[in-house]
DRENZA-355248 format. One record per residue: residue number from 1; chain; x, y, z of N, C-alpha, C in turn. Coordinates in Angstrom, 1 decimal. Layout:
NODE  num  chaine     n.x     n.y     n.z    ca.x    ca.y    ca.z     c.x     c.y     c.z
NODE  NUM       A       X       Y       Z       X       Y       Z       X       Y       Z
...
% end
This chain:
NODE  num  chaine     n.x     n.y     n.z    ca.x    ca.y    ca.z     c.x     c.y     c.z
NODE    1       A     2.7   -15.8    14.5     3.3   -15.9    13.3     4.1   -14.6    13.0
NODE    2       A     5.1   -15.0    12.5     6.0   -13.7    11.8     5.7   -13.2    10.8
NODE    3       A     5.7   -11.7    10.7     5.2   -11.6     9.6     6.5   -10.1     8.6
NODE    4       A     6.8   -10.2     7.9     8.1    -9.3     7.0     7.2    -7.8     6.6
NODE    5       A     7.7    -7.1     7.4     6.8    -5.5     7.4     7.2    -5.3     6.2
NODE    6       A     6.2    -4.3     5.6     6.2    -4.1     3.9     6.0    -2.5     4.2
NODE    7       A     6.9    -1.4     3.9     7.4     0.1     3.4     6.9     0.6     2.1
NODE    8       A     5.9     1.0     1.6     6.1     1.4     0.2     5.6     2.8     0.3
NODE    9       A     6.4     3.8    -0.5     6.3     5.3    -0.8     5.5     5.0    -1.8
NODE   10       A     4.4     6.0    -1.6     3.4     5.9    -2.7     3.8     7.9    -3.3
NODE   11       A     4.4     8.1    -4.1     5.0     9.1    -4.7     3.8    10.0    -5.1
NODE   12       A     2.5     9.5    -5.8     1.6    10.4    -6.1     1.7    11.3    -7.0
NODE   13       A     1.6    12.2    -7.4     1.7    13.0    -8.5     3.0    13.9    -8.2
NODE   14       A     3.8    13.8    -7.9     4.9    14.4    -7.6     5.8    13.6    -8.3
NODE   15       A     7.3    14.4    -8.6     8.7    14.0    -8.9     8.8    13.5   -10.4
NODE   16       A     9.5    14.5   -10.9     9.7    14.2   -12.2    10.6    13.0   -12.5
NODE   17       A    11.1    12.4   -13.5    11.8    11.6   -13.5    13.1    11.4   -13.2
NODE   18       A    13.6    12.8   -13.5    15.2    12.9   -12.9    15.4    13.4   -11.1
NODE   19       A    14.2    13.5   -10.8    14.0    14.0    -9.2    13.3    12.6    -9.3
NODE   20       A    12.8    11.9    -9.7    12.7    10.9    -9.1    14.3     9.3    -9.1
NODE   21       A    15.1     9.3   -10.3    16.1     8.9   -10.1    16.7     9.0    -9.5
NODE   22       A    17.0    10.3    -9.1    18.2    11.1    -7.9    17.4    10.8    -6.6
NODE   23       A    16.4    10.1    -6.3    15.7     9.7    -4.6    16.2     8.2    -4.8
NODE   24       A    15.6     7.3    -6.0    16.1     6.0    -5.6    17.5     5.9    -5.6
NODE   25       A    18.2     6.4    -6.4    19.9     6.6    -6.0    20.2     6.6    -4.4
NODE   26       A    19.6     7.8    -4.4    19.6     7.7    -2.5    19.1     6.8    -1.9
NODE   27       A    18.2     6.1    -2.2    17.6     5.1    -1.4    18.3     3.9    -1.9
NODE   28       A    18.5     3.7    -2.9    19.2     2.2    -2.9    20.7     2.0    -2.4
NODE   29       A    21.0     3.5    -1.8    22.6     3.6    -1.0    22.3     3.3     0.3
NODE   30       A    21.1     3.9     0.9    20.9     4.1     2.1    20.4     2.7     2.8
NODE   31       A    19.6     1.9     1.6    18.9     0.5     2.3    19.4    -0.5     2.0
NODE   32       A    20.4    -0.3     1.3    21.3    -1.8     1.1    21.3    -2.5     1.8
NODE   33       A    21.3    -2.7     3.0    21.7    -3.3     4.1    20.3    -4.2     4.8
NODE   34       A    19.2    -3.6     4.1    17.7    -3.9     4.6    17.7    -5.2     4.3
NODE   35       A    17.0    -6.0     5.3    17.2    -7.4     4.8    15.7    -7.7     5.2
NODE   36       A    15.8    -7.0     6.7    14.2    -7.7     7.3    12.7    -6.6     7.0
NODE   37       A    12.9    -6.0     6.4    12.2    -5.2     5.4    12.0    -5.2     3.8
NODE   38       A    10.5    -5.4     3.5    10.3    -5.1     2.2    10.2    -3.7     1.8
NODE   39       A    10.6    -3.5     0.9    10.7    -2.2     0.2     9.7    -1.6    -0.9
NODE   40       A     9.3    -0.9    -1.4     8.8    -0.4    -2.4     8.6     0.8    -2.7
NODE   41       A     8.4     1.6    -4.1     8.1     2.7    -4.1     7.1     3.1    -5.5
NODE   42       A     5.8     3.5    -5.3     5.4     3.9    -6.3     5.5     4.9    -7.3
NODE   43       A     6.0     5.0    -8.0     5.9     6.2    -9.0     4.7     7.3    -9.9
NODE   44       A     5.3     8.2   -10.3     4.2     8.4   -11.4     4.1     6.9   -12.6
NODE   45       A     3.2     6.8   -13.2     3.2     5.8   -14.4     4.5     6.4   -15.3
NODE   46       A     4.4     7.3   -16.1     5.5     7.8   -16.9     7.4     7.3   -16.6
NODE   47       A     7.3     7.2   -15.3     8.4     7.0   -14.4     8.7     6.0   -14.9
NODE   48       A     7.8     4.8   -14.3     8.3     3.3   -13.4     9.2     2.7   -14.3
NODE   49       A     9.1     2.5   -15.7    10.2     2.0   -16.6    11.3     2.3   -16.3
NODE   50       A    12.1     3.6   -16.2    13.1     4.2   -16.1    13.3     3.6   -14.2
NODE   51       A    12.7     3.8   -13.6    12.3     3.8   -11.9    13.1     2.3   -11.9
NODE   52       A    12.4     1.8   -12.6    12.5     0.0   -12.2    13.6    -0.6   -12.9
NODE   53       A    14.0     0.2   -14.1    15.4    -0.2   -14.4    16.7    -0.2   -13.5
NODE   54       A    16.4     1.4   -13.0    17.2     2.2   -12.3    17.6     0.9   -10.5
NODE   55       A    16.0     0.5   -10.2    16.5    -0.5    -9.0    17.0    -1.7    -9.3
NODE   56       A    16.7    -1.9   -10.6    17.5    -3.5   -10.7    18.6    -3.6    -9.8
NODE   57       A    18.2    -5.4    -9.3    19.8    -5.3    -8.4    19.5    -4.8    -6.9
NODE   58       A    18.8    -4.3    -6.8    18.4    -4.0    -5.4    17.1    -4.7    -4.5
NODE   59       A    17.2    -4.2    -3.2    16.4    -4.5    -2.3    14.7    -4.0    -2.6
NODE   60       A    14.8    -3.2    -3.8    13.7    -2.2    -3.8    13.1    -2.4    -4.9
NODE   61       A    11.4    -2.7    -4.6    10.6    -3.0    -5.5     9.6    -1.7    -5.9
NODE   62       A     9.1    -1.7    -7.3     8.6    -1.0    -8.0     6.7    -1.4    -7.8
NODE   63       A     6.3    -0.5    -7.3     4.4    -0.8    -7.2     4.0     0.6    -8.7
NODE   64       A     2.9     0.1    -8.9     1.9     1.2    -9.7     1.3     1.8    -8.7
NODE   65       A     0.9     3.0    -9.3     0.1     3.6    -8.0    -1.8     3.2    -8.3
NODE   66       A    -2.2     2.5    -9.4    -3.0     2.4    -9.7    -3.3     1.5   -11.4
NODE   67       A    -4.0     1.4   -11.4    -4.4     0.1   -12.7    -5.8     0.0   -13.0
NODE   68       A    -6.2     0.1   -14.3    -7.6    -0.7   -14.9    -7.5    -1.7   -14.6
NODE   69       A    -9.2    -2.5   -15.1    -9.3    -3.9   -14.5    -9.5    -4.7   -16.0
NODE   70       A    -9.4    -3.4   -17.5    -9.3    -4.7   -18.8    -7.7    -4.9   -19.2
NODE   71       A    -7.8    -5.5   -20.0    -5.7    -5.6   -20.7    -6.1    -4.9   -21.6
NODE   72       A    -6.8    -5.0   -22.3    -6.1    -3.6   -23.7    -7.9    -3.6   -24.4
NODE   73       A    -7.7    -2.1   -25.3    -8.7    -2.3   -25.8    -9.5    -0.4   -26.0
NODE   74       A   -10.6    -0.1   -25.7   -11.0     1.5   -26.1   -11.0     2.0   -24.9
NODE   75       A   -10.0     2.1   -24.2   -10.3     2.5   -22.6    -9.0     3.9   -23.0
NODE   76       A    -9.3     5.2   -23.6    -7.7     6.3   -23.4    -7.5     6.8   -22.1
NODE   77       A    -6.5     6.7   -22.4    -6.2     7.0   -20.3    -5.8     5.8   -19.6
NODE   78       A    -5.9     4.8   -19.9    -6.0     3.5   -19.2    -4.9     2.8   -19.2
NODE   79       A    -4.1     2.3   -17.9    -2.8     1.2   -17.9    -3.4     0.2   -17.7
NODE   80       A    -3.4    -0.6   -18.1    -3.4    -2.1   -17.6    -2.4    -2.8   -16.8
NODE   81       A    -2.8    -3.8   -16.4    -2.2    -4.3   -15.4    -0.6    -4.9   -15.9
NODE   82       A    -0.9    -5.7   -17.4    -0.2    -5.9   -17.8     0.9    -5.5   -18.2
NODE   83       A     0.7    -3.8   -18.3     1.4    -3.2   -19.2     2.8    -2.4   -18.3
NODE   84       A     1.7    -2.6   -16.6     2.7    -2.0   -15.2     3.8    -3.5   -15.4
NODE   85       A     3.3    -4.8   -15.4     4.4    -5.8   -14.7     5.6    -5.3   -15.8
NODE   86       A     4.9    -5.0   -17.4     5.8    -4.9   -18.5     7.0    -4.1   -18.4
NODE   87       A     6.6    -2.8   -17.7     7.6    -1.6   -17.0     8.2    -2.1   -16.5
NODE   88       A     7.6    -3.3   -15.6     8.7    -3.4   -14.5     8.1    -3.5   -13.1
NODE   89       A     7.0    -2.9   -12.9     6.5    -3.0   -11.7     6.0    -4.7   -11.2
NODE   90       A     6.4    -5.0   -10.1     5.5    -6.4    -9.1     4.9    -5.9    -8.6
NODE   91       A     3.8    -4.8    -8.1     3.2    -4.8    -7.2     2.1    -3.6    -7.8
NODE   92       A     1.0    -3.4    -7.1     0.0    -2.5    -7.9    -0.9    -1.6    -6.9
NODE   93       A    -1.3    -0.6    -5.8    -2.0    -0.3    -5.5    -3.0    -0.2    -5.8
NODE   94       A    -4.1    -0.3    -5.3    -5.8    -0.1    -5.4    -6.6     0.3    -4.7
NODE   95       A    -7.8     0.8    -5.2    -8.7     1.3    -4.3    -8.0     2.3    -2.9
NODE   96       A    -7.1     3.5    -3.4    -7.1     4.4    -2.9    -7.7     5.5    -2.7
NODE   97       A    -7.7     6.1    -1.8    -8.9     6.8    -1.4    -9.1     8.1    -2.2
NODE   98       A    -8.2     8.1    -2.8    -8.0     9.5    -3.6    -8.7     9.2    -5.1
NODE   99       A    -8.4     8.0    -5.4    -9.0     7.4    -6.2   -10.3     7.4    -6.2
NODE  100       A   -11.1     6.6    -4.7   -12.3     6.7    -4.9   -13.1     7.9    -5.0
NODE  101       A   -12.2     8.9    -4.1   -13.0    10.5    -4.1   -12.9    11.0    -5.1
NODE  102       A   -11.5    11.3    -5.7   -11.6    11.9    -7.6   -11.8    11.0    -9.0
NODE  103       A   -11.8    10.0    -8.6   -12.0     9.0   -10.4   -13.2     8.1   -10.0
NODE  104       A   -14.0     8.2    -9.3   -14.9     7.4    -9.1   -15.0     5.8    -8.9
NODE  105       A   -13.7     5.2    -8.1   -13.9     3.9    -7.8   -14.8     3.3    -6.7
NODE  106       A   -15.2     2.4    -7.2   -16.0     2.0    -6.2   -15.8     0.5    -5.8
NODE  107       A   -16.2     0.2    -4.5   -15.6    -1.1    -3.8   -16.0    -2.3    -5.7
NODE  108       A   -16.8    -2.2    -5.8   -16.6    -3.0    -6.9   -15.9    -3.3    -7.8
NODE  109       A   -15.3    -2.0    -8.7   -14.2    -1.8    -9.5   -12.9    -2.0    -9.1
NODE  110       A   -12.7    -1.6    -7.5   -11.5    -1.9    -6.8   -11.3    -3.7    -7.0
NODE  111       A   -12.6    -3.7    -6.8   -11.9    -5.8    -6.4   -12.2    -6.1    -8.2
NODE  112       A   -12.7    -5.8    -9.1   -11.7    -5.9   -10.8   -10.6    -5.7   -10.6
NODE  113       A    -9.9    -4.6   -10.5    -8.9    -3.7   -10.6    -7.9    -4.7    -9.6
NODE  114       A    -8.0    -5.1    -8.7    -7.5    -6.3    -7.7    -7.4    -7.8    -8.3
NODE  115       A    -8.4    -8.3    -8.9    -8.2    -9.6   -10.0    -7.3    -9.6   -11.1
NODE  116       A    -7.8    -8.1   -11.8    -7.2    -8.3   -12.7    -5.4    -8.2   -13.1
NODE  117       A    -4.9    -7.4   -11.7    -4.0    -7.2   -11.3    -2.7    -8.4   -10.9
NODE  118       A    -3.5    -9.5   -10.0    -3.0   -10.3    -9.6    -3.2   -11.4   -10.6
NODE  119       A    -3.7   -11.3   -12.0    -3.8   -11.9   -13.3    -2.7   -11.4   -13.9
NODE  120       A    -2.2   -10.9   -13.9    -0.9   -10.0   -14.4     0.5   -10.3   -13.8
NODE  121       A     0.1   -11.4   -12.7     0.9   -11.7   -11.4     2.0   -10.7   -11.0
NODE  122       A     0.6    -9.2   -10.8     1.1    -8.5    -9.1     0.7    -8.6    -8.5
NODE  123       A     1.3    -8.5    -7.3     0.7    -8.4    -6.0     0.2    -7.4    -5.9
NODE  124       A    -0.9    -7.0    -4.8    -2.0    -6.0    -4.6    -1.8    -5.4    -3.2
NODE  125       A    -1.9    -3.8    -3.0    -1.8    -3.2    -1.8    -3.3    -2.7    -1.9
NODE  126       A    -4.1    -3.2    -1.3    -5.9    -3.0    -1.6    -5.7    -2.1    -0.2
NODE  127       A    -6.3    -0.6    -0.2    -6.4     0.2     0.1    -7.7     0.2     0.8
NODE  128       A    -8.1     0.8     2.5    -9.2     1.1     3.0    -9.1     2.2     3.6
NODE  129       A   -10.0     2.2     4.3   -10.2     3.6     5.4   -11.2     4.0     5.0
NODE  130       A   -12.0     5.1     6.0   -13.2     5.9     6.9   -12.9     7.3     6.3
NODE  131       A   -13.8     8.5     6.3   -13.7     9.3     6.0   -13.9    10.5     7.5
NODE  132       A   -13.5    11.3     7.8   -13.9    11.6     8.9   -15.6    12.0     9.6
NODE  133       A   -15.8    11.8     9.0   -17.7    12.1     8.7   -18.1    10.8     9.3
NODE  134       A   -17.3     9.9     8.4   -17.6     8.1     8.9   -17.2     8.0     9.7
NODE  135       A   -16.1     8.2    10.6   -16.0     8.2    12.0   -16.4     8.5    13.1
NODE  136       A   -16.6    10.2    12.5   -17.4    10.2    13.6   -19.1    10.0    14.1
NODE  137       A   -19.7     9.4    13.0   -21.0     8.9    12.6   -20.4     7.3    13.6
NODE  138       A   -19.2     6.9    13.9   -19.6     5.7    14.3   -19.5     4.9    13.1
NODE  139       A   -18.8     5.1    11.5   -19.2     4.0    11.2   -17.6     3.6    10.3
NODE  140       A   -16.8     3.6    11.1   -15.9     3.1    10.5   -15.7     1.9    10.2
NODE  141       A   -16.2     0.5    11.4   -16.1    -1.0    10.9   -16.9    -1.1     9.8
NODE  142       A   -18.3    -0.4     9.4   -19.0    -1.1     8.2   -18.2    -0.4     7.1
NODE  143       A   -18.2     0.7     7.0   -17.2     1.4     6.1   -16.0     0.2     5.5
NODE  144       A   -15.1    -0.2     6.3   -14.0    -0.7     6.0   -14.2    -2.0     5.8
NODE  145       A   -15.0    -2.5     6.3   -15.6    -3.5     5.8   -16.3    -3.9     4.8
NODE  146       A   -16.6    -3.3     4.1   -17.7    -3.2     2.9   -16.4    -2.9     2.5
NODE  147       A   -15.8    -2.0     2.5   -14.4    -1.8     1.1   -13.6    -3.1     1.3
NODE  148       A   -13.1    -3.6     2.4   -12.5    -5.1     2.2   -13.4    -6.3     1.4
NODE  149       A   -14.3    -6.3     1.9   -15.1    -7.2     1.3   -15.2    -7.2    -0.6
NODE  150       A   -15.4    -5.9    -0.8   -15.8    -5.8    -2.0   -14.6    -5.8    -2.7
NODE  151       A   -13.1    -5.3    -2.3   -11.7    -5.2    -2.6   -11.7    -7.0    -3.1
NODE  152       A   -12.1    -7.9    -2.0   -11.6    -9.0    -2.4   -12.6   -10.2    -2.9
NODE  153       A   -13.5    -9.5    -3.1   -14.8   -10.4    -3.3   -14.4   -11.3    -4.9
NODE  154       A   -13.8   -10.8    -5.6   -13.2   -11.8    -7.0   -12.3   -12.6    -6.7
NODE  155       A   -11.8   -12.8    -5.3   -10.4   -13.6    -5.0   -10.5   -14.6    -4.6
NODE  156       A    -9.9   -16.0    -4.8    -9.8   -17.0    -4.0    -9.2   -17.1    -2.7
NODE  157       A    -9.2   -17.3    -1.7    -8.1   -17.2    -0.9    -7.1   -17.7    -0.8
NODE  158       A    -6.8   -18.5    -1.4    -5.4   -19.1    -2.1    -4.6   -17.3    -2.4
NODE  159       A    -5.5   -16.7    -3.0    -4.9   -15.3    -3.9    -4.1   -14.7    -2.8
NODE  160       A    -4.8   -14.7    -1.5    -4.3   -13.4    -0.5    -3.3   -13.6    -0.4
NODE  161       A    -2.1   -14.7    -0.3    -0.5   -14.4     0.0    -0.4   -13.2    -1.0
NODE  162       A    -0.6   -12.9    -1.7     0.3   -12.0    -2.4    -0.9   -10.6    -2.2
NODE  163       A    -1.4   -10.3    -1.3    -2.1    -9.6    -1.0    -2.1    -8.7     0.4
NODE  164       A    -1.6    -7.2    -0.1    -1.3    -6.7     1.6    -2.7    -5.3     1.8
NODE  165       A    -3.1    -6.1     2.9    -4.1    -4.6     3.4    -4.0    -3.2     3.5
NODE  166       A    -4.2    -2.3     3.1    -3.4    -0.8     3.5    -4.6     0.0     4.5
NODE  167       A    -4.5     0.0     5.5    -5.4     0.7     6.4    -5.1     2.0     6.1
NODE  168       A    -5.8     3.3     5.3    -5.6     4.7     5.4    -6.5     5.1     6.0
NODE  169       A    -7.0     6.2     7.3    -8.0     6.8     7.5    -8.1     7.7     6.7
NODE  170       A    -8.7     8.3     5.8    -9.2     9.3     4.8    -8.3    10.4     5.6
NODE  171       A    -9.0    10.7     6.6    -8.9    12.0     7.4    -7.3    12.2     8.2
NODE  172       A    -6.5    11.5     7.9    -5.0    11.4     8.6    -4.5    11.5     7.1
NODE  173       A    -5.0    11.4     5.9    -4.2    11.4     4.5    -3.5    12.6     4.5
NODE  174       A    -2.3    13.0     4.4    -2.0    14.5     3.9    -2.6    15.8     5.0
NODE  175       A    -2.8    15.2     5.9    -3.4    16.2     6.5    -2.6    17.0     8.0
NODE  176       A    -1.3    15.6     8.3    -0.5    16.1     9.3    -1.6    15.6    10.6
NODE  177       A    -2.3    15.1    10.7    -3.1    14.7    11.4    -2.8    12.9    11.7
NODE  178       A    -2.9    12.3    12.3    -2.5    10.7    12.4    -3.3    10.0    13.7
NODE  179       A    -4.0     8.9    13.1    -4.7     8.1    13.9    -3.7     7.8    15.3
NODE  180       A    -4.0     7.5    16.3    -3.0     7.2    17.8    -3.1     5.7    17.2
NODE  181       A    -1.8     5.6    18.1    -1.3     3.9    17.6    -3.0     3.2    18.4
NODE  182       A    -3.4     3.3    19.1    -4.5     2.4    20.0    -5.6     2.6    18.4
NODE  183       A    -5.9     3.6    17.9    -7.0     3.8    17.0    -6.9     3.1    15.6
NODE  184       A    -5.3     2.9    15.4    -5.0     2.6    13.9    -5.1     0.8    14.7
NODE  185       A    -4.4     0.4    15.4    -4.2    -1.1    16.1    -6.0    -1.5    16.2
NODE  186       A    -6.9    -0.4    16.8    -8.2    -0.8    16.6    -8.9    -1.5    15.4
NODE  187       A    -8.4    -0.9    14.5    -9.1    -1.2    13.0    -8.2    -2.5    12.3
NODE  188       A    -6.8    -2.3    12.6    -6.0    -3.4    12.2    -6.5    -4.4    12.6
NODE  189       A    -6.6    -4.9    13.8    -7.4    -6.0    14.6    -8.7    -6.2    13.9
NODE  190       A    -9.6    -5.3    13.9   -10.9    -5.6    13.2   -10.4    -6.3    11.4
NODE  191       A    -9.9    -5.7    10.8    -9.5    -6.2     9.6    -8.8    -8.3     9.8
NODE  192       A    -8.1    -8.0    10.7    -7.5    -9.5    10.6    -8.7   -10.3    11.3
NODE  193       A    -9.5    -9.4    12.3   -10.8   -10.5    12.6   -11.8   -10.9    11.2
NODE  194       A   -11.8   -10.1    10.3   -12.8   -10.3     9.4   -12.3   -11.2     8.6
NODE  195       A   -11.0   -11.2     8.1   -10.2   -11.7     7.2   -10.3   -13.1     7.8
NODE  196       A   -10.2   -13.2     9.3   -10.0   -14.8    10.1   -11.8   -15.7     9.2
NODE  197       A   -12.8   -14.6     9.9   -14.2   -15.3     9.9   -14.2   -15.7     8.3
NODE  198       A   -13.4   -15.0     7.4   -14.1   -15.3     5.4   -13.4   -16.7     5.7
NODE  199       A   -11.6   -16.4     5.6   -10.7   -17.0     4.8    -9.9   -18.4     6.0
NODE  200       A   -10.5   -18.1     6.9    -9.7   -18.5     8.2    -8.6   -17.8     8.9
NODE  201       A    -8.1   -18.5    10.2    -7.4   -17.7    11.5    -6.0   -18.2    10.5
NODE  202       A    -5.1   -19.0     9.9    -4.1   -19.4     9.6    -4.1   -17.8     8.3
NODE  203       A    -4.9   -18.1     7.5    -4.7   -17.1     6.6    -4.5   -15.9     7.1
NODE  204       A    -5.4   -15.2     7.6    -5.1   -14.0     8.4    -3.9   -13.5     9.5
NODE  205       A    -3.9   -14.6     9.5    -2.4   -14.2    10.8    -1.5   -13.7     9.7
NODE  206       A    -1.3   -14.6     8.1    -0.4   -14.1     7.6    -0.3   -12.9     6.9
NODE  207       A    -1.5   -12.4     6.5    -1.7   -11.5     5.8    -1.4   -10.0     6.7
NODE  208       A    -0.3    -8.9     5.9    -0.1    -8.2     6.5    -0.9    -6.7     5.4
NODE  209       A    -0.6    -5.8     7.0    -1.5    -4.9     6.9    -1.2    -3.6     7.3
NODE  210       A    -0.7    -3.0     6.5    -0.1    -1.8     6.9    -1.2    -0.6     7.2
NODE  211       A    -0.2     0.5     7.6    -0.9     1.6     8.0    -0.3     2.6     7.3
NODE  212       A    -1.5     3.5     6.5    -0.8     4.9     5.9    -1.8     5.8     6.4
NODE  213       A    -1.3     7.2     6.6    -1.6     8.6     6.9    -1.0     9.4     7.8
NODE  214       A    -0.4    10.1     7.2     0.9    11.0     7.4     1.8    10.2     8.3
NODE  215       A     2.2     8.9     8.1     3.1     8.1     8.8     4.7     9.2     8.3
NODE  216       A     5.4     9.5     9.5     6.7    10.3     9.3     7.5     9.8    10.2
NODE  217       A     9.0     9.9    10.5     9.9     9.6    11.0     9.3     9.5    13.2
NODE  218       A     8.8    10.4    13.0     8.7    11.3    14.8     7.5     9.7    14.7
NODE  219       A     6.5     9.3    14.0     5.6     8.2    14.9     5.6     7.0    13.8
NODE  220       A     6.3     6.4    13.2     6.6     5.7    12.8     6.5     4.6    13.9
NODE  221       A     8.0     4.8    14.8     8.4     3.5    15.3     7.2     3.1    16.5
NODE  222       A     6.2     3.9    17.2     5.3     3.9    17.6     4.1     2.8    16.7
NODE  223       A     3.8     3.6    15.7     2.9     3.1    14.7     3.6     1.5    15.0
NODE  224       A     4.6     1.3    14.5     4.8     0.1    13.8     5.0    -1.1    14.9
NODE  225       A     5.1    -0.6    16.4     5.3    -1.3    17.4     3.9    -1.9    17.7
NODE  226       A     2.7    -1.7    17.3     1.3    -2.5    17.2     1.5    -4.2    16.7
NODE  227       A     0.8    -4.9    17.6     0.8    -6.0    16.9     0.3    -6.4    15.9
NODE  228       A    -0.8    -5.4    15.2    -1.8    -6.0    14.0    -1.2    -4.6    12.6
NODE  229       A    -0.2    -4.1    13.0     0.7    -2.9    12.1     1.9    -3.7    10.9
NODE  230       A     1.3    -4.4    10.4     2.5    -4.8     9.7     3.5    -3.7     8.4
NODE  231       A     3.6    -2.7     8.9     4.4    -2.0     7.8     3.7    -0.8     7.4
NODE  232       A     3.8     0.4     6.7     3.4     1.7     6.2     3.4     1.9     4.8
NODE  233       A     2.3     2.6     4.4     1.8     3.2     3.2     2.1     4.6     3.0
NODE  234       A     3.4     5.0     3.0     3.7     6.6     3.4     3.7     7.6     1.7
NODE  235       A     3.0     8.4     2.4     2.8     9.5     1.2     3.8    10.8     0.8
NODE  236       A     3.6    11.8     1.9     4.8    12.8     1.3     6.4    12.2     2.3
NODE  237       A     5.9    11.9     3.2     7.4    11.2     3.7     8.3    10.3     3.0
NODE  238       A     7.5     9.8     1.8     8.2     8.9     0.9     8.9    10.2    -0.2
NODE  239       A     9.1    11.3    -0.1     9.6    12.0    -1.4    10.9    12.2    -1.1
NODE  240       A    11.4    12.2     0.3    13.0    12.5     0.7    13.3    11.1     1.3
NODE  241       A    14.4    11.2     1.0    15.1     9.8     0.9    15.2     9.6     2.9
NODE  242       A    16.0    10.7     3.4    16.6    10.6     5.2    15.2    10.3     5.6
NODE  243       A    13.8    10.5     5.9    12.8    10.7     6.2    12.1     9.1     5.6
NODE  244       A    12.3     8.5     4.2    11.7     7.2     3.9    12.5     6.4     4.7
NODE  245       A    13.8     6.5     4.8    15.0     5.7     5.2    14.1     5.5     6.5
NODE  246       A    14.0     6.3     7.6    13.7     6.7     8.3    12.8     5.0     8.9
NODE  247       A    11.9     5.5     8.1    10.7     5.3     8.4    10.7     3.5     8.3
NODE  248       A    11.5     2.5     7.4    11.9     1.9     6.8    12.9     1.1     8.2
NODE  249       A    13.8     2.3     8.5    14.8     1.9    10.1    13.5     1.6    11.1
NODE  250       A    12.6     2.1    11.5    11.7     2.0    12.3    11.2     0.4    12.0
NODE  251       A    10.6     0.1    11.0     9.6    -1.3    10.8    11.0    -2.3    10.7
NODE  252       A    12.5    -2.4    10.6    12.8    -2.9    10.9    13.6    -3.4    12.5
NODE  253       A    13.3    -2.3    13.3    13.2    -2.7    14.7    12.3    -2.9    15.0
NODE  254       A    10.9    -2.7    14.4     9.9    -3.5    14.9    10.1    -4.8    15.3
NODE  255       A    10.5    -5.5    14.3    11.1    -6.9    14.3    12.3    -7.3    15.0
NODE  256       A    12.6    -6.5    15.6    14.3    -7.3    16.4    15.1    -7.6    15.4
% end
């Protein structure tokens, strides 16, 4: 099965709003042309309104970098899900690792935060990976496994089309450090076998599954030449436009 590699810059706490209008300017010059690639880019929250105005008309979709799992109510600090599609955003990240290490999510909250999301009708970039500790303890399949499972345990499987896996190794995050294509393709594979055994082999084949950690221009087209790689979760490479472009030209020669 074919499957449409999915690009999304997860921006993170960087770029003000007028450094962040002056990158999608750039990017919505540079990717016009993208047809066999999906696009996306996460913003700060404060941003995405302005962000997602700014793409209308384009190739290029608007994700949250993150979401509560109630709609409204005594939660201060809290976006809802509803309030991302309101901005403007389709699409929602979850259960990122940065998340789980500083705000305390846990595989349970993630698969709320994942329901409630796709109640909102976004789509979900449900986030895994291993910590290096877990690796090299050997325990990266239960690791990723327990966060997949628990990521989608509220879901029907009808839900998954609109549902993309994000393989991060903790330990390749920001660190200039990057899983070898054989190691990230290892885990990828394990994910679409697990995904086959819940939901079935038909579901799984479709469901794509990217890879993020320090994905950059130099191993991109590598990365994305895996057969179980469907597309990148890119962190600081997503902040300059030549370098996302970049990365974006790669996953579309993946595909021919």
């Amino acid at each position: 099965m074919s499957r449409t590699p999915i690009v999304v810059g997860n921006w993170k706490l960087n770029l003000t709003l007028n450094e962040g209008l002056s990158l999608v300017t750039e990017l919505s010059n540079q990717l016009a042309a993208v047809r066999s690639v999906d696009v996306g880019v996460a913003p700060v929250a404060v941003s995405l309104n302005a962000i997602a105005k700014k793409l209308e008309g384009t190739c290029i979709l608007v994700a949250g970098q993150d979401c509560f799992y109630e709609d409204r109510g005594a939660w201060t600090g809290a976006v809802a899900p509803s309030l991302l599609r309101d901005a403007g955003a389709r699409m929602c990240i979850v259960g990122h690792s940065e998340r789980r290490q500083h705000f305390g999510d846990t595989n349970e909250s993630v698969g709320k935060k994942a329901a409630a999301a796709l109640e909102a009708q976004l789509s979900v970039i449900l986030c895994v990976g291993e910590t290096e500790a877990q690796r090299d303890a050997d325990e990266t399949f239960e690791v990723v496994g327990a966060q997949l499972d628990g990521g989608l345990a509220a879901l029907a499987s009808d839900q998954l089309d609109r549902v993309v896996i994000a393989y991060e190794p903790v330990w390749a995050i920001g660190t200039g450090r990057t899983a070898t294509p054989e190691q990230a393709q290892e885990v990828h594979a394990y994910i679409r076998g697990r995904l086959a055994e819940q939901h079935g082999a038909d579901r799984a084949e479709a469901i794509r599954i990217q890879y993020g950690g320090s994905v950059k221009p130099a191993n991109a087209a590598e990365l994305l030449s895996q057969p179980d790689i469907d597309g990148a979760l890119v962190g600081g490479a997503s902040l300059k436009a030549e370098s996302f472009s970049a990365i974006v030209a790669a996953a579309a020669e993946s595909v021919g």
